[in-house]
C-alpha positions in Angstrom: 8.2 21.1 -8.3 10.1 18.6 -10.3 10.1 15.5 -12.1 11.1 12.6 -10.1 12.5 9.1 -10.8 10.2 7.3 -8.8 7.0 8.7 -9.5 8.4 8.5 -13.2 8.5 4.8 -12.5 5.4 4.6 -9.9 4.0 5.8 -13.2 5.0 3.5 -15.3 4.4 0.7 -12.9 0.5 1.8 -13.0 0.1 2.1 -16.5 2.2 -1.1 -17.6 -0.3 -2.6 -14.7 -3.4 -0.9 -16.3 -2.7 -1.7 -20.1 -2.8 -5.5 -18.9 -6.1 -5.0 -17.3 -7.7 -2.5 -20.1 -6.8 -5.1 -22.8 -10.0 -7.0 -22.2 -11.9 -3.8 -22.4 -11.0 -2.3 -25.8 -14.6 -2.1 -27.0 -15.5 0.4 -24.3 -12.0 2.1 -23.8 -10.4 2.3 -27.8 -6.9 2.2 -27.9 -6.7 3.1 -23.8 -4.7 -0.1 -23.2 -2.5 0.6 -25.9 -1.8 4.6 -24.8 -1.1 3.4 -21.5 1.6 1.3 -22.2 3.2 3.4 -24.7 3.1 6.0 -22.0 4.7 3.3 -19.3 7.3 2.7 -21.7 8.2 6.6 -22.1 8.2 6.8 -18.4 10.9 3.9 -17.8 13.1 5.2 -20.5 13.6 8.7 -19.0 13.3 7.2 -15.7 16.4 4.9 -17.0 17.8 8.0 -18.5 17.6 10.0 -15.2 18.7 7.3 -12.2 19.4 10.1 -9.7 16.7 12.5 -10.3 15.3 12.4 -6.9 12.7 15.2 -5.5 15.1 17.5 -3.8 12.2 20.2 -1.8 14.7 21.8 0.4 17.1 22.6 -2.8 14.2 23.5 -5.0 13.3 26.3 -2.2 16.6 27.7 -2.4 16.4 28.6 -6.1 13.0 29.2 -6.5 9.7 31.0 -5.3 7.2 30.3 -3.6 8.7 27.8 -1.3 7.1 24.6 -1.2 5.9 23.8 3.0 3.8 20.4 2.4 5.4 16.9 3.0 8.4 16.1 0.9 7.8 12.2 0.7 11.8 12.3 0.0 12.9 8.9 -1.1 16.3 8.5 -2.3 16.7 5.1 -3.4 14.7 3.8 -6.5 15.4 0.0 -6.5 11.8 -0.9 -5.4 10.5 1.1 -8.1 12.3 0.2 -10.7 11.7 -3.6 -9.6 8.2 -3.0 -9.6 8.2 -1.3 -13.0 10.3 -3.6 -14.4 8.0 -6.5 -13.2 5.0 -5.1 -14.5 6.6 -3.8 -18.0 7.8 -7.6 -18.5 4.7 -9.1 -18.1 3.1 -6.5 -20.4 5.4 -7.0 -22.8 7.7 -9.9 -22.7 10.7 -8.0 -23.3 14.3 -9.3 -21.9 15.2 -5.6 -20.7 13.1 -5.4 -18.3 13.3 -9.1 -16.7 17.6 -8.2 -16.2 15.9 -4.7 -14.7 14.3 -7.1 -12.5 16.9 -9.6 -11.6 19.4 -6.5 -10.7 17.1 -5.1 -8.3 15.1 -7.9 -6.8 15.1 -7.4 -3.0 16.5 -9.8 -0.3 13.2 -10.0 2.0 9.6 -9.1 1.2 8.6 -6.0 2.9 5.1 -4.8 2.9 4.4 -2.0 0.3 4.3 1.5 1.5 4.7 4.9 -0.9 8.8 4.7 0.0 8.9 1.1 -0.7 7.2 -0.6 -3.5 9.1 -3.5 -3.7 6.2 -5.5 -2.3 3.7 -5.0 -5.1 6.8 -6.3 -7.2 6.6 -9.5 -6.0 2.5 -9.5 -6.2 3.3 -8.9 -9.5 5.2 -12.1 -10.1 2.9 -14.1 -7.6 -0.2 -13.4 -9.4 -2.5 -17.0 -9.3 -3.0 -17.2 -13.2 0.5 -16.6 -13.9 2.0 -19.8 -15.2 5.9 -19.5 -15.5 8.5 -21.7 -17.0 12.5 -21.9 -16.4 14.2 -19.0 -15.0 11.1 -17.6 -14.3 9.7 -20.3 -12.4 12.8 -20.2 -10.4 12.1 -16.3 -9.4 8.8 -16.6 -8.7 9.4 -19.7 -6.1 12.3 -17.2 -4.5 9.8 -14.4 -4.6 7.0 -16.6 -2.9 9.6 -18.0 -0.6 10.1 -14.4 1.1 6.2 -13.6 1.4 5.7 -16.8 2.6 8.2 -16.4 5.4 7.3 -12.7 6.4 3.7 -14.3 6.7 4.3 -17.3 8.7 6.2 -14.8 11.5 3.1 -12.6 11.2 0.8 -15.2 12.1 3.0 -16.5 14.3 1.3 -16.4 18.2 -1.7 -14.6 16.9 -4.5 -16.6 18.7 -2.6 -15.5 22.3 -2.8 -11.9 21.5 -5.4 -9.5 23.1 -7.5 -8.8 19.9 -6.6 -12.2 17.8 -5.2 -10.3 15.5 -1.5 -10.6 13.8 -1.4 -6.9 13.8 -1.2 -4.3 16.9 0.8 -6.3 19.4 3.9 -4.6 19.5 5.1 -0.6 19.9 6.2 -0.4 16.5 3.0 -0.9 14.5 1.5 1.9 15.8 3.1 4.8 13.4 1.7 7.8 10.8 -0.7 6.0 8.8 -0.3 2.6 10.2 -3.5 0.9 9.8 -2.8 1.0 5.6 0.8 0.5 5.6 0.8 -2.5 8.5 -2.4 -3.2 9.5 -4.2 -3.5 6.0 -1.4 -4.1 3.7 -0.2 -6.8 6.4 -4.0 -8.4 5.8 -3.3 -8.1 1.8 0.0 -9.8 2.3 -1.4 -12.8 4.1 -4.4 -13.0 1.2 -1.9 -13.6 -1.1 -0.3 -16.6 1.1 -3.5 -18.3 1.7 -3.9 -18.2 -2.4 -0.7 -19.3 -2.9 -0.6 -22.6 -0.2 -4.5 -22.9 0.5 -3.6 -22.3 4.2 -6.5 -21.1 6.0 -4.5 -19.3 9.0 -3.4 -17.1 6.7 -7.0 -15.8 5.3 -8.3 -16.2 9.1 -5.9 -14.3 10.3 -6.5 -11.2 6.8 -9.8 -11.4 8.3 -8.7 -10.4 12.1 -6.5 -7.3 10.5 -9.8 -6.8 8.9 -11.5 -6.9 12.3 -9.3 -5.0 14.0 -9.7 -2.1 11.6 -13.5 -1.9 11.9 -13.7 -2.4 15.5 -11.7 -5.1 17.0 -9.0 -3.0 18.8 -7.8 -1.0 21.9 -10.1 2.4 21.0 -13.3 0.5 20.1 -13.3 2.8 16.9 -14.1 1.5 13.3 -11.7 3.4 11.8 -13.3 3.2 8.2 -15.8 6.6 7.8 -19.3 6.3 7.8 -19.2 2.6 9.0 -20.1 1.0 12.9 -21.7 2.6 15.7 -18.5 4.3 16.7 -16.5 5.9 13.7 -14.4 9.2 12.8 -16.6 11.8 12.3 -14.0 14.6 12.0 -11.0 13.4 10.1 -8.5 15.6 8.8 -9.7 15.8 5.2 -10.6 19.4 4.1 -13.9 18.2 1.3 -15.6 16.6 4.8 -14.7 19.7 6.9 -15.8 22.2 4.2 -19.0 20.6 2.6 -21.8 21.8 5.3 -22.6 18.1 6.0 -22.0 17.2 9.7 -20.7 13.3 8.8 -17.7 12.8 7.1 -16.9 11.6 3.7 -18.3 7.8 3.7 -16.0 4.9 3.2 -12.0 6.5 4.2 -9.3 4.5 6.3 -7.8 7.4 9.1 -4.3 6.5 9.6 -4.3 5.4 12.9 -2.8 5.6 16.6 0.7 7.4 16.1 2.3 7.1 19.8 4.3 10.7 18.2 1.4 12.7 18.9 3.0 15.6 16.9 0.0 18.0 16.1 -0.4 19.7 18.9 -4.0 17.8 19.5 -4.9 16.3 23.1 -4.6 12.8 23.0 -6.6 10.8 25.3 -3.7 8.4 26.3 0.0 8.0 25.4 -0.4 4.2 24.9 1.0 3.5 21.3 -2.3 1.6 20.7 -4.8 4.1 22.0 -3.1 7.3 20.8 -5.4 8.1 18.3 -7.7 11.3 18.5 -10.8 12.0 16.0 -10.2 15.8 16.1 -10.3 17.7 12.7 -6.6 19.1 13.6 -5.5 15.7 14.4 -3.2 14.9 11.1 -0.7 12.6 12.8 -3.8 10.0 13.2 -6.9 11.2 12.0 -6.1 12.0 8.2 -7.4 11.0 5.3 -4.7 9.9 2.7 -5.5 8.5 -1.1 -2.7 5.7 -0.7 -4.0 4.9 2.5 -7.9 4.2 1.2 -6.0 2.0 -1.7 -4.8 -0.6 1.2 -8.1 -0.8 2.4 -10.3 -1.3 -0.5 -7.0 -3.8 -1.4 -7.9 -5.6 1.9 -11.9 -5.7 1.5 -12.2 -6.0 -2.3 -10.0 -9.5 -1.3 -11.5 -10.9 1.5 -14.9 -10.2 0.1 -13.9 -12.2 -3.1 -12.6 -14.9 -0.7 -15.9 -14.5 1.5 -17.0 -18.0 1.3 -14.0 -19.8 1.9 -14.2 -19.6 5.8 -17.4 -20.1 5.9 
């Protein structure tokens, strides 16, 4: 295994994030806030110091033993990282380095975040409500909330004709590994984040109908969280459920989803990109459990319950 600079800077991007929030929380945590940050900044430097230091898996295996089998996650481009660290290192710390970090490597369109492209949680980063900036700043910021604001009005865009009223789940392409956190739910996030910036309510109606269609709302009738409705995954691929005696899964986990590839070897019940989804234990191309994939969803729910009385 190997060092990596994106995880060097998904690193530091969490910890510049989590000194910020820990600051107000000194009494119970001494000097976390302070560690973290320090440790942020370490991470950037060597990350700066090593540009092209992707994870290589297949070139590791050729020089040592035992070969690595599990999922590479090979990304080689590091601009959404180091936008997304830079953006959260410069509002932890004022410093100019990281704002012309940020300038080089702001992106051209906002893109939904993923685990190969953090770009997104970049511009969440600048868009945050209590942010007040000034000057060149100011100007970012309105480019930044210019690009979410246009990838959200085309998501919304003819939702109220589609089969489950829902901006997500209409087309071939959103079905994919792990597609109800990278589009479904971090789709929902996205338009949260428009509705707080404009006061639009289509845009939180229409978080709420991702929302629905996750738990319910869709072509398979499943809730798709664990443990929740009267028709959820009770065998997801996640090995603690399978192993721990307990017939019910693991409460509260987001599967990833229909995936039209169907690559496991599992029978699906239908080839329909919307219905290909299987709740078999062996099922990893749309029944697994995944860590980043349970962040979009308690992203998603954490929001909209926040926001719960607004559409009331």
């Amino acid at each position: 295994m190997q060092k990596s600079v994106t995880a060097a800077l998904d690193f530091a991007a969490s910890l510049a994030k989590a000194s910020v929030l820990f600051a107000a929380f000194e009494q119970d945590y001494p000097c976390f806030a302070k560690q973290a940050l320090a440790a942020a900044e370490r991470a950037y430097e060597w990350a700066v110091a090593n540009p092209k230091a992707f994870y290589n898996q297949g070139a590791l295996n050729r020089r040592f033993e035992p070969a690595v089998s599990t999922g590479t996650y090979g990304d080689g481009n590091a601009d959404d990282e180091f936008f997304w660290a830079a953006s959260e290192l410069y509002f932890a710390t004022g410093k100019p380095l990281y704002r012309e970090m940020v300038v080089k490597t702001t992106p051209k369109t906002f893109t939904l975040p993923t685990w190969g492209n953090t770009a997104g949680l970049g511009v969440y980063a600048w868009l945050q409500p209590d942010r007040k900036p000034t000057g060149d700043d100011l100007a970012l910021a309105e480019t930044l909330k210019g690009m979410l604001l246009a990838y959200a009005d085309r998501s919304v865009q003819g939702a109220d004709r589609t089969p489950f009223h829902a901006p997500y789940g209409n087309v071939a392409g959103d079905f994919f590994w792990g597609c109800l956190a990278e589009r479904c739910a971090a789709q929902g996030t996205s338009l949260v984040y428009a509705y707080v910036l404009t006061g639009e309510k289509s845009y939180l109606i229409n978080a709420y109908r991702n929302m629905d269609y996750l738990l319910g709302r869709n072509a398979t009738g499943y809730c798709y969280v664990t443990g929740f409705g009267t028709k959820s995954p009770m065998f997801p691929h996640h090995r603690l459920s399978a192993s721990d005696g307990i017939e019910a899964p693991i409460p509260g986990f987001l599967v990833g989803g229909p995936n039209p590839g169907q690559s496991d070897g599992v029978t699906y019940p239908s080839k329909l990109p919307d219905e290909s989804y299987a709740d078999v234990e062996g099922s990893y191309a749309s029944n697994e459990i995944a860590i980043n994939w349970s962040a979009a969803l308690v992203a998603l729910a954490s929001s909209l319950d926040a926001l719960s009385m607004v559409v009331r």
